[in-house]
C-alpha positions as MATLAB code, in Angstrom:
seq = 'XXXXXXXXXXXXXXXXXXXXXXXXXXXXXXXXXXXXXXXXXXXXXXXXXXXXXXXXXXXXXXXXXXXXXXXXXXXXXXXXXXXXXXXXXXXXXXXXXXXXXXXXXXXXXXXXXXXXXXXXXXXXXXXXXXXXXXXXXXXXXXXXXXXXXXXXXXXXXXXXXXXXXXXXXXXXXXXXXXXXXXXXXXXXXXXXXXXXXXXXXXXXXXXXXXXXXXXXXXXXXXXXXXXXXXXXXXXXXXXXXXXXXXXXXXXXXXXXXXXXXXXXXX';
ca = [
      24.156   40.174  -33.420;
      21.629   42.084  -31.019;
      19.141   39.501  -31.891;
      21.249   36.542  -31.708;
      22.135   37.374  -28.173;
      18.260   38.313  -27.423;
      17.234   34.679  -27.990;
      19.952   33.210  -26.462;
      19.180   34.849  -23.549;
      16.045   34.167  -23.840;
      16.670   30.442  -24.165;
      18.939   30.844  -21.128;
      16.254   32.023  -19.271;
      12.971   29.597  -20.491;
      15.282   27.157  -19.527;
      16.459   28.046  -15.877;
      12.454   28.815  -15.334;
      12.285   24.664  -16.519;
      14.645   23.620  -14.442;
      13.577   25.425  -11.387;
      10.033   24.561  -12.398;
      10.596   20.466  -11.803;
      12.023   20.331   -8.564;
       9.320   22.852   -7.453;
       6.684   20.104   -8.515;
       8.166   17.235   -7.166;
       8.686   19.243   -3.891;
       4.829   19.885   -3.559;
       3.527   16.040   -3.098;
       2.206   15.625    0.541;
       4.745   14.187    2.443;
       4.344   11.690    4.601;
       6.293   10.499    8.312;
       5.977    7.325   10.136;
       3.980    7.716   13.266;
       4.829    7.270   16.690;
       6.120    3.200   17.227;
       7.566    1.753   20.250;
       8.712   -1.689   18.024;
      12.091   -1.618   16.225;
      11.638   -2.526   12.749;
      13.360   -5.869   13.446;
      10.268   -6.737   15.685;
       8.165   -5.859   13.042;
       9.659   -8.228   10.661;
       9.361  -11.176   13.565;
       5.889  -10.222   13.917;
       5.242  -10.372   10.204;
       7.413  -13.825   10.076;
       4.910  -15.117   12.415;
       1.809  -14.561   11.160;
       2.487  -15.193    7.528;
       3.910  -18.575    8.332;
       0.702  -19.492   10.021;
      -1.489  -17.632    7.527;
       0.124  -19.777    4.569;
      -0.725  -23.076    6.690;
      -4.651  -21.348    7.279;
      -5.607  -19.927    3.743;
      -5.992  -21.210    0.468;
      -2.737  -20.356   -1.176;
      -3.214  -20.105   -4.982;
      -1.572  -22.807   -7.145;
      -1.999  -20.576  -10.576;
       1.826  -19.759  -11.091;
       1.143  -17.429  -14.306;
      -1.304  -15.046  -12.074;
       1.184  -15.224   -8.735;
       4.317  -14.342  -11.147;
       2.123  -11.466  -12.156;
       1.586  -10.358   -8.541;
       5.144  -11.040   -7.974;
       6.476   -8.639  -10.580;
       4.151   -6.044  -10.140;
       4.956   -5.429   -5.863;
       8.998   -5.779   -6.902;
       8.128   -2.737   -9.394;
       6.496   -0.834   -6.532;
       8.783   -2.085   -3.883;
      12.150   -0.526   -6.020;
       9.910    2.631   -6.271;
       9.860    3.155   -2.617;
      11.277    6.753   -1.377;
      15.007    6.066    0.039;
      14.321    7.829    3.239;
      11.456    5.224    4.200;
      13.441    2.372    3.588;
      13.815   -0.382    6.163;
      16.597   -2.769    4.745;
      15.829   -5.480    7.077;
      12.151   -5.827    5.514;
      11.410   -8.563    2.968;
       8.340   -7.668    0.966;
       6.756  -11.093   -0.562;
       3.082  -11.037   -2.389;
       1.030  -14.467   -2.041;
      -2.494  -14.856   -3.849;
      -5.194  -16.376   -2.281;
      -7.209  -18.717   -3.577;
     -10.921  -16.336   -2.170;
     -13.377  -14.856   -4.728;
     -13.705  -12.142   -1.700;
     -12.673   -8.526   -2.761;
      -9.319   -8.010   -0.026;
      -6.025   -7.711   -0.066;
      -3.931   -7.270    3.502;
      -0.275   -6.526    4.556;
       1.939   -7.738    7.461;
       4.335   -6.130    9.506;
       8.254   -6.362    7.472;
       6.204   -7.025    3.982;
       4.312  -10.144    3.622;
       1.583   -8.831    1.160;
      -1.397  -11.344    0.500;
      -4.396  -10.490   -2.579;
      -7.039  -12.261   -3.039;
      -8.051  -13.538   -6.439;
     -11.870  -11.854   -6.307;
      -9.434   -8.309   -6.207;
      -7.563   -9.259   -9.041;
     -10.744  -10.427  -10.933;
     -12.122   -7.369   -9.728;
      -9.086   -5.166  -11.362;
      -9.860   -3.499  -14.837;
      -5.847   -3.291  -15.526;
      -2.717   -3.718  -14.097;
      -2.133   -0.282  -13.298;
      -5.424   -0.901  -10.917;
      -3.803   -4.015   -9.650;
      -0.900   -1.843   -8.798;
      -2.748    0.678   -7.256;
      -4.200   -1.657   -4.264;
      -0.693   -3.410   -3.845;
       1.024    0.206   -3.737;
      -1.539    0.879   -0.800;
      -0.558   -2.198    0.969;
       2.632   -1.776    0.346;
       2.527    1.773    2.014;
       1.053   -0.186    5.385;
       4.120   -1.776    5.537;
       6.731    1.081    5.006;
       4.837    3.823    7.444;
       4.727    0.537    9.554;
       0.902    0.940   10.384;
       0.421   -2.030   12.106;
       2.876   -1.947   15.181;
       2.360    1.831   15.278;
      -1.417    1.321   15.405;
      -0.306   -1.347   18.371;
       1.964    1.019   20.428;
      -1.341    3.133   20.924;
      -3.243    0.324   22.231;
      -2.009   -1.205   24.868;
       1.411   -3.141   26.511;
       1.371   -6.889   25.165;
       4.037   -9.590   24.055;
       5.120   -9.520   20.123;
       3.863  -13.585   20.087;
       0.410  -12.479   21.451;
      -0.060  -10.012   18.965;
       0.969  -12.476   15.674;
      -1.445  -14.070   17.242;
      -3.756  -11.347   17.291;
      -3.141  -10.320   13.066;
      -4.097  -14.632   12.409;
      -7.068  -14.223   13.696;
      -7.965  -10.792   12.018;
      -6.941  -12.033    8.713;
      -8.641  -15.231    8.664;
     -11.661  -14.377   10.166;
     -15.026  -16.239   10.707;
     -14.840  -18.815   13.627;
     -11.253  -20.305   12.903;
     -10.248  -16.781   13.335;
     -12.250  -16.271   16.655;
     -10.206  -18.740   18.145;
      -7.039  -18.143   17.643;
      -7.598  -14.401   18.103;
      -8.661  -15.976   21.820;
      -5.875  -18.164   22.383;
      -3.944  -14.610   22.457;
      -3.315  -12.437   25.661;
      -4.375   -9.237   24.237;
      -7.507   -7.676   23.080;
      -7.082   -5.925   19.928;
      -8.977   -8.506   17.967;
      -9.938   -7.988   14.588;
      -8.886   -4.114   15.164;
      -5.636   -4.429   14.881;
      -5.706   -4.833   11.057;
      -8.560   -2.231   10.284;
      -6.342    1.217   10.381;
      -7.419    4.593   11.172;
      -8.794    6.996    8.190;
      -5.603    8.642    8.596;
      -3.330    5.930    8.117;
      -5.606    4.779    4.813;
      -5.368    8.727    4.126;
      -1.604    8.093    4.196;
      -1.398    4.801    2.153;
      -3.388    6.046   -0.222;
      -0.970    9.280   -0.741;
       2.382    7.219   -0.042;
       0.832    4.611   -2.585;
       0.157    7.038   -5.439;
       3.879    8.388   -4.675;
       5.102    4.971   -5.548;
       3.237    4.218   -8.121;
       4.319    7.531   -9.780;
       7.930    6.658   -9.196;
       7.283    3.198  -10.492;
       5.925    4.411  -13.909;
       2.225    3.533  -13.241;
      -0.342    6.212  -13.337;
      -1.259    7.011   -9.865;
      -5.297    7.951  -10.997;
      -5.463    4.086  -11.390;
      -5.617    3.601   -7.517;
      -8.477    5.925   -7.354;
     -10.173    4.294  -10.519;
      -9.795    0.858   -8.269;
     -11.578    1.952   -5.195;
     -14.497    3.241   -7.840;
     -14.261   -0.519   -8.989;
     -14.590   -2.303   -5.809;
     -17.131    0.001   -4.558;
     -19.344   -0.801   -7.473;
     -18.235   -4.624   -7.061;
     -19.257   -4.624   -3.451;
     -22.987   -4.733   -3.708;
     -24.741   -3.486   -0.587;
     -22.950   -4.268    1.547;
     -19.982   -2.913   -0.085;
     -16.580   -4.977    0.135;
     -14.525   -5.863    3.143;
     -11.541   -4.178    1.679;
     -13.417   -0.759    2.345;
     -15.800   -1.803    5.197;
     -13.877    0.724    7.158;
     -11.760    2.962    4.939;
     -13.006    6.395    3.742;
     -16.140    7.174    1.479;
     -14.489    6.114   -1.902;
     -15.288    9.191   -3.664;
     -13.827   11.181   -1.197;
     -10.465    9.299   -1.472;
     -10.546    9.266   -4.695;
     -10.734   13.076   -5.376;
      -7.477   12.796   -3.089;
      -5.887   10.742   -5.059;
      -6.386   12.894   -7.941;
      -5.206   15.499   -6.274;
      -2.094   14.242   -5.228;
      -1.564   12.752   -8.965;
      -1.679   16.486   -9.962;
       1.466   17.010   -8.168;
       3.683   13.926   -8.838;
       5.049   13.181  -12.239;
       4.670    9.570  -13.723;
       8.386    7.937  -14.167;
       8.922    7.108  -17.562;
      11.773    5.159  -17.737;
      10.070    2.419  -15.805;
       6.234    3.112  -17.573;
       4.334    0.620  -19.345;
       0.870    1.009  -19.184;
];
């Protein structure tokens, strides 16, 4: 009988240690607060509104419906994975493909996401795919972009759609429309400090934990695109942090998370 009770208690207590031991982990990931923004999130969905609208008359929209239902399902995935707390109900997160071989992938204000097809060419898996989106997607919940704008300077919300158009389409189209604006953020607006990609890469390997995708996938694309760059390396890290270095971030904050399994496929 002595015994019997011994290894019940024993169980008893190899389990409490379990339980305690899963909360602990999850409660060790980096977490991660929206910055300083003067916008509501209502204005950041108008802003967003705008510029995709005149993005999507500007850029090549892909016509291949296969590859944009792929792109589709993969940002829903990671959008139902977002942490409840960062949650903006009014935001609508779409995901376009454009039709570039160029290795970039950008995010609006209230969730217009647009890839490019070079980055999906560029992607060794889905998970990889996954792991840009979940970056972009992170832009749009710590609301980058408008914060980025309240430290800049005062200007009107049309000015600065205005502003994002030009960024994103770049080359001498861009130029002028950035011009016809009243404000002189430019192509800066869209190119975030290292410590909001520091953030989107951390939020974004959160999500793709809670999503079921292995979060070491985002760090395994930024070795990709590095290596696809050439030289000159690609305008999707022309000003983000030294790859390796975010990458041994990534893995670190992959140590700490636990992949969802209900939701996992690859």
């Amino acid at each position: 009988m002595a015994l019997i009770i011994h290894r019940a208690t024993r169980h008893m207590v190899l389990a409490l240690a379990a339980s305690l031991t899963i909360p602990l982990s999850a409660a060790a990931q980096t977490r991660i607060d929206p910055d300083r923004n003067r916008f509501s999130p209502a204005q950041d969905v108008e802003l967003g509104r705008r510029a995709a609208v005149e993005l999507r008359q500007k850029l090549p929209i892909a016509s291949d419906r296969r590859t944009q239902n792929s792109v589709e399902r993969i940002g829903q995935r990671l959008v139902a994975a977002i942490p409840g707390r960062l949650r903006q109900p009014q935001f609508r997160y779409t995901f376009q493909v454009v039709d570039r071989t160029d290795i970039n992938a950008f995010a609006l204000p209230g969730g217009p996401i647009f890839v490019n097809r070079g980055m999906l060419e560029a992607a060794r898996s889905e998970g990889e795919v996954a792991g840009v989106i979940a970056h972009e997607i992170s832009h749009i919940v710590l609301r980058h972009g408008t914060a980025q704008a309240t430290k800049a300077q005062k200007f009107q919300l049309g000015a600065l759609a205005g502003q994002i158009v030009g960024s994103m389409i770049g080359g001498r189209t861009g130029a002028v429309v950035a011009q016809g604006s009243q404000i002189g953020l430019g192509t800066y607006f869209m190119k975030y400090s290292r410590e909001y990609e520091r953030e989107a890469d951390l939020l974004g390997a959160q999500i793709m934990a809670r999503a079921g995708y292995d979060p070491r996938h985002m760090a395994s694309m930024f070795q990709t695109i590095a290596r696809r760059g050439g030289n000159g390396g690609p305008e999707w890290l022309s000003d983000h942090p030294n790859p390796a270095n975010r990458s041994a971030a990534i893995h670190r904050e992959a140590a700490l998370l636990r992949v969802s399994s209900s939701s996992a496929r690859r």
